[in-house]
N, C-alpha and C positions, 0 to 999 in steps of 0.2 A: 519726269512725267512722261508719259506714252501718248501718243495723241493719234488717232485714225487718219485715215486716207479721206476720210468725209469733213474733218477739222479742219486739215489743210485746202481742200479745194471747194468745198460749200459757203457760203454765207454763216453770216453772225449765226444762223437758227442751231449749227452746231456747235458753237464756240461756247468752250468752259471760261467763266472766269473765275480765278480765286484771288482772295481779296487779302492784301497782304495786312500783317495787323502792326498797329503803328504807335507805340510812343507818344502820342502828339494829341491835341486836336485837333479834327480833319479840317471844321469851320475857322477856328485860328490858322491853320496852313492859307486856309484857302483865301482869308483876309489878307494875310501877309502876302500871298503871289500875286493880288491883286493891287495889294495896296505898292508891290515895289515896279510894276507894270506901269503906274502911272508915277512912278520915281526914277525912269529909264530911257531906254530905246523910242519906246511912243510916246514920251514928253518931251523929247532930246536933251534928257538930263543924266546925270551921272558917270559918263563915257569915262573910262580909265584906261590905264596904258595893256594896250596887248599884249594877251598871253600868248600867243603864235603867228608868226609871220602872216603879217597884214591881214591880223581879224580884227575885229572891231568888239570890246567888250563892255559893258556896262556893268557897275555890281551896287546893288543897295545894303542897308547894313538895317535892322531895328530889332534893338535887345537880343536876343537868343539869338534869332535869325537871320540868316545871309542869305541873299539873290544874286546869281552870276548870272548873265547871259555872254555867250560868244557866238558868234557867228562870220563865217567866211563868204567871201564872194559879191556881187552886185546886182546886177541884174538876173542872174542866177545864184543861187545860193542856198548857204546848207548853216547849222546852227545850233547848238544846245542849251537850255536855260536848267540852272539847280539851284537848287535850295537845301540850307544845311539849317540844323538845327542842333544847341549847342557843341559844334563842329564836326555834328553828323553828316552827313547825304542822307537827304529824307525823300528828295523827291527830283527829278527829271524827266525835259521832255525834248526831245527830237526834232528838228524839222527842219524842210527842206522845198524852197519854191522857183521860184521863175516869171518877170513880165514876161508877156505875149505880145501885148500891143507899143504902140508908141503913148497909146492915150493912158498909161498905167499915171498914179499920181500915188507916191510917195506921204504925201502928207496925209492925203483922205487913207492909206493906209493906217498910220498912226493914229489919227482920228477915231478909227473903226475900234484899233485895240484898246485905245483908252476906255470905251464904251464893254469893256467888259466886266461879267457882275457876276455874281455868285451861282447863278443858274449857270450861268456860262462862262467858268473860269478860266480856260484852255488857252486861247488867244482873244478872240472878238466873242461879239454878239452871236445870236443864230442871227438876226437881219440887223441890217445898219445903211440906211439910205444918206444922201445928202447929196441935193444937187443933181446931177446929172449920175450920180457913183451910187452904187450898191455892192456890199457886201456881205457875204453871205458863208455861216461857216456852219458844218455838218460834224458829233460827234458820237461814238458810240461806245458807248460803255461807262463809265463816271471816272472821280478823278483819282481813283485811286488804280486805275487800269483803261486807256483809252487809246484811241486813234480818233484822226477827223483831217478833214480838209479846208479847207477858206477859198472863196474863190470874190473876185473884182469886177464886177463889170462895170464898163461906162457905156451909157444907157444900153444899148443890148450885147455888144459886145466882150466876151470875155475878154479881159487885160493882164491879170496875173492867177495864179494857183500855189498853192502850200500843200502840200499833206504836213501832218505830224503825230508825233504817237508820245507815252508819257504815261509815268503815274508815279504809287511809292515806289520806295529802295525802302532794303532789310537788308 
């Protein structure tokens, strides 16, 4: 695919997307990455032995479907989640964050991702308060082609940041 000089250095207003086509249902995928989200990392369930020197991995299993997540690192860190479908790669998504603060909280993390739903299946919520913590995550494009970020605050300071990027495999 060819892409202009305006693709790369303009805003979404010039970004193609093409929509890859999928085997599957998109609304069953999208149940299943949710449903194994709160069977993982953000429930602290399912942890299994590491696929690579000192990552931490999580994997759920339901009928057809597998959830992997790995991810490296601590308070900085990098990470990829996939999902197979009768032991295809159907889908992956990227990311890679960072605390800023001392005030960052771990748990209100996991909290924030539990709380994610169908409008917004990527990581969290678009908002998710609680307490003193806000979180907040921005995405663009849907989920079969996307980017976005998450960001933390406690009360008005930023504490941590993610980007990440995702959709189908073909």
């Amino acid at each position: 695919m060819s892409v202009s000089v305006d693709y790369l250095v303009k805003d979404r207003d010039c970004a193609v997307s093409i929509k890859p086509q999928l085997d599957t249902d998109l609304d069953e995928l999208i149940a299943f990455r949710l449903e194994a989200n709160v069977n993982t990392y953000a429930a602290f369930k399912n942890e299994v032995d590491a696929t690579r020197p000192a990552s931490h991995d999580f994997r759920y299993e339901n009928g057809k479907y597998i959830y992997h997540d790995t991810y490296v690192g601590g308070e900085e860190f990098a990470g990829e989640e996939a999902i197979w479908k009768d032991g295809l790669a159907i889908y992956a998504m990227n990311y890679m964050g960072r605390v800023l603060k001392d005030g960052f909280s771990g748990n209100f993390l996991k909290e924030a991702l539990r709380a994610a739903d169908e409008k917004m299946p990527y990581r969290g919520p678009e908002i998710y308060q609680s307490g003193e913590y806000t979180y907040r995550c921005k995405v663009t494009d849907d989920f079969t082609w996307f980017q976005g970020c998450e960001e933390i605050y406690q009360d008005d300071q930023k504490v941590y940041e993610c980007v990440f990027h995702g959709g189908l495999l073909k």
